[in-house]
C-alpha positions as CSV (number, residue, x, y, z in Angstrom):
1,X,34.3,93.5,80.7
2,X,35.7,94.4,83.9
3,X,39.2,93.2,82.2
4,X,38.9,95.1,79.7
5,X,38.1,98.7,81.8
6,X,40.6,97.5,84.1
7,X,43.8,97.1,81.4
8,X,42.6,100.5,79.7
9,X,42.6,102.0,83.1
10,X,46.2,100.8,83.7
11,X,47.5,101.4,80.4
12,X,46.8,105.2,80.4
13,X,48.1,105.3,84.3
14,X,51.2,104.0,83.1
15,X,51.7,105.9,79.9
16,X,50.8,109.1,82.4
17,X,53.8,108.2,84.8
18,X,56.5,107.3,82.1
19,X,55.7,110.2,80.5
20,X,56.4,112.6,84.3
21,X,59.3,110.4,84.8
22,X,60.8,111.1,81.2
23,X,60.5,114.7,81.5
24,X,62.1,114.7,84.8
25,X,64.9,112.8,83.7
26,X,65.2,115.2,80.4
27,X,65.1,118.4,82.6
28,X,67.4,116.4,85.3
29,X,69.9,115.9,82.0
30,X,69.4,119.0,80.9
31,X,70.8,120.6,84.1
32,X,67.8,122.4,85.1
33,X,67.4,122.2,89.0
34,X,64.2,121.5,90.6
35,X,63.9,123.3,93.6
36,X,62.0,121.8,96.6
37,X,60.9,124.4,98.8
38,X,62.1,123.8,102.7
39,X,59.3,123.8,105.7
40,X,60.1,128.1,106.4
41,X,59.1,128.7,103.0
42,X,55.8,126.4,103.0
43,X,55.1,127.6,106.1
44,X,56.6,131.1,107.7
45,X,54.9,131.5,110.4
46,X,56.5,128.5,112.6
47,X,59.7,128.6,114.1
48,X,62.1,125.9,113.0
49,X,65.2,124.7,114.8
50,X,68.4,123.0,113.2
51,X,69.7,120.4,115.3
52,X,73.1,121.9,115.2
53,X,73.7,125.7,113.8
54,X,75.1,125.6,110.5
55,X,77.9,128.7,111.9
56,X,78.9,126.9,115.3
57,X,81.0,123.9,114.3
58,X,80.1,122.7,118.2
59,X,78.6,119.5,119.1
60,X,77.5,119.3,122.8
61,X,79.3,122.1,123.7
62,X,82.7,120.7,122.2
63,X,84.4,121.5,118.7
64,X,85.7,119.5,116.4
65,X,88.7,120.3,114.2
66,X,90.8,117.8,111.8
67,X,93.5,117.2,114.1
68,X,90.6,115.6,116.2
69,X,89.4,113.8,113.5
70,X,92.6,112.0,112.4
71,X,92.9,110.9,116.0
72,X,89.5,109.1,115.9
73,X,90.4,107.8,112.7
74,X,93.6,106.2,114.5
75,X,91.5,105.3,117.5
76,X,89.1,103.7,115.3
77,X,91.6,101.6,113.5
78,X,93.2,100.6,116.5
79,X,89.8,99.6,118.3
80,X,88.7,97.3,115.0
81,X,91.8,95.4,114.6
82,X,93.8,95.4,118.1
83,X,91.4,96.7,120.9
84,X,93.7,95.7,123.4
85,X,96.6,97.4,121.5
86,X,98.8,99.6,123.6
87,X,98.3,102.5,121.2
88,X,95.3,102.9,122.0
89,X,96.0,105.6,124.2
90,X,98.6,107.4,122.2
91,X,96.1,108.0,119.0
92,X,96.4,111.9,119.8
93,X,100.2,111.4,120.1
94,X,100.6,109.3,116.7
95,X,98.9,112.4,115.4
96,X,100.7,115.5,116.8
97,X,104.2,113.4,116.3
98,X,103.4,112.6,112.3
99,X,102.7,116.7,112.0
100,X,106.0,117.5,113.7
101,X,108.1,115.6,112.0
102,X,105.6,116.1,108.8
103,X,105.0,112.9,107.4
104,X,101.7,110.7,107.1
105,X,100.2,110.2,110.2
106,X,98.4,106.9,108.9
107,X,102.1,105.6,108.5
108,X,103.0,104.8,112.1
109,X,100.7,103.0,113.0
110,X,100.2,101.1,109.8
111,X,104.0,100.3,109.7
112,X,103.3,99.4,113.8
113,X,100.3,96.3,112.3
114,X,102.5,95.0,110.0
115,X,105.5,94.6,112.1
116,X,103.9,93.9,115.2
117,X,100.1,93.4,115.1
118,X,100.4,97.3,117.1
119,X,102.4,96.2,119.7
120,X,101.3,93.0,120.7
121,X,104.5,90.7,119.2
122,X,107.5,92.7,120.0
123,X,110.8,91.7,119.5
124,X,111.3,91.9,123.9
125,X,108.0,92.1,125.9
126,X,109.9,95.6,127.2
127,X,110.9,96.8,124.0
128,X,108.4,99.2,122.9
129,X,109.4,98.3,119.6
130,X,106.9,97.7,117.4
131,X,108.1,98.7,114.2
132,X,110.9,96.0,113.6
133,X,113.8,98.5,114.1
134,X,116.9,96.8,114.1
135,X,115.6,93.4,114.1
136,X,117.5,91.4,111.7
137,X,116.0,88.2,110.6
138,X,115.7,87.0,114.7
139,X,119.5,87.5,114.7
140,X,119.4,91.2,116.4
141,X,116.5,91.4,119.4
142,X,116.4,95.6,118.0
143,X,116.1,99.0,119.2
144,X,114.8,99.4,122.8
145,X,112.4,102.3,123.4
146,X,112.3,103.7,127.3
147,X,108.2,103.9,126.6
148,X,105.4,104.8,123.9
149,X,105.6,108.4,123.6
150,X,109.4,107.8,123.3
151,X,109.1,105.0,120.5
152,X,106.5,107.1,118.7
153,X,108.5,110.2,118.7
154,X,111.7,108.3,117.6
155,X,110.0,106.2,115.0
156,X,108.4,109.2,113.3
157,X,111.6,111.2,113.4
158,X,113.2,108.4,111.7
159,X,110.7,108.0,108.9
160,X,111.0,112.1,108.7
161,X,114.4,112.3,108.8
162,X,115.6,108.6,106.6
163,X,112.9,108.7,103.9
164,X,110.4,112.1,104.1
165,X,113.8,115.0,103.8
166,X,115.0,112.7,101.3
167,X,112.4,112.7,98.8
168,X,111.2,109.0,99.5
169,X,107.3,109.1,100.7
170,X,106.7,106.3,97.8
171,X,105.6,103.1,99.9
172,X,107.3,100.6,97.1
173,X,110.7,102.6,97.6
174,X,110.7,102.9,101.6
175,X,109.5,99.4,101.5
176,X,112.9,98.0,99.8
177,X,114.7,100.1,102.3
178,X,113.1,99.4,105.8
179,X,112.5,95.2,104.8
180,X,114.6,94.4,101.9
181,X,113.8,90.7,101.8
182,X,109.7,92.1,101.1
183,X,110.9,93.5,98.0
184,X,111.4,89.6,96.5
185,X,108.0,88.5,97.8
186,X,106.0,91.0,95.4
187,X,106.4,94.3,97.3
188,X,104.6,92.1,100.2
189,X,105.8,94.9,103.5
190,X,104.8,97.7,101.6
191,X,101.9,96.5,100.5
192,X,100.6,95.5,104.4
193,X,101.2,98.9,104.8
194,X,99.5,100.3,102.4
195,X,96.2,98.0,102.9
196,X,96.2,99.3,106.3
197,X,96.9,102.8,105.4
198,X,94.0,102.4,103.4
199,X,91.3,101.8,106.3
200,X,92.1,104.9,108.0
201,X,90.8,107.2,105.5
């Protein structure tokens, strides 16, 4: 008997909640909003406080704006595949370089994994080359850079100035251009480069 009281019991309980959860997804389908009232309307007489105010755009005292934000995003790259990169410290400069010269800022710095695993095997330990300028299949030891900042505003200028004023941003077209031979092994440059242009969105 107790069963049977039992499996009535249930059975109405779960007619009751399909039906509530039909409705809601009818009104939900519908479009109809369902408004959940925030704590100052259930209760006005407290005083609530946002963690940060929706108007100040500060965090501890500090803002944040996008030109920050791509920096962290090219810190954060840098940190999760080459912590002990050397461009670590020139995230801000990949940045302000790439809107200079107007191209992609994710592009350096991808181009700079690809070639060079970002700066760790460079053509010349004194180089600063990581980008493969003027190396020519190990015949050609390429371009020498006097530091970082130098060899990150050159390189950008270059990309700016070969590809960017030309019309060329497509990765498959500066690919054949900047390592010909990748162009016979299925796009394989330009597709590094893309992948790790990728992980810095």
């Amino acid at each position: 008997m107790r069963k049977l009281t039992f499996l009535t019991i249930w059975f109405q309980v779960t007619c009751i909640v399909l039906i509530c959860n039909l409705s809601f997804l009818s009104a939900y389908k519908r479009g109809s909003s369902l408004s959940i009232p925030y704590p100052t309307q259930l209760y006005p007489d407290l005083e609530f406080h946002r963690a940060i105010p929706a108007s100040s755009g500060k965090v501890l005292g500090s803002s944040i704006t996008a030109d920050d934000a791509r920096a962290l995003i090219v810190e954060r790259f840098i940190k999760r595949f080459r912590p002990d990169s050397p461009f670590l410290r020139h995230a801000g400069s990949i940045v302000e370089e790439a809107d200079r010269y107007k191209i992609d800022f994710r592009l350096v710095p991808a181009i700079a994994m690809c070639e060079s695993n970002l700066g760790i095997r460079l053509p010349s330990s004194d180089s600063f080359n990581a980008w493969g300028i003027a190396v020519y299949t190990n015949t050609n030891k390429g371009k020498h850079f006097e530091d970082w900042p130098a060899a990150i505003t050159w390189v950008t200028k270059f990309i700016s100035e070969k590809f960017y004023d030309k019309g060329i941003t497509d990765l498959l077209e500066i690919g054949a251009i900047w390592a010909p031979p990748s162009v016979d092994n299925n796009y394989s440059w330009s597709r590094c480069v893309q992948g790790f242009m990728d992980k810095m969105e």
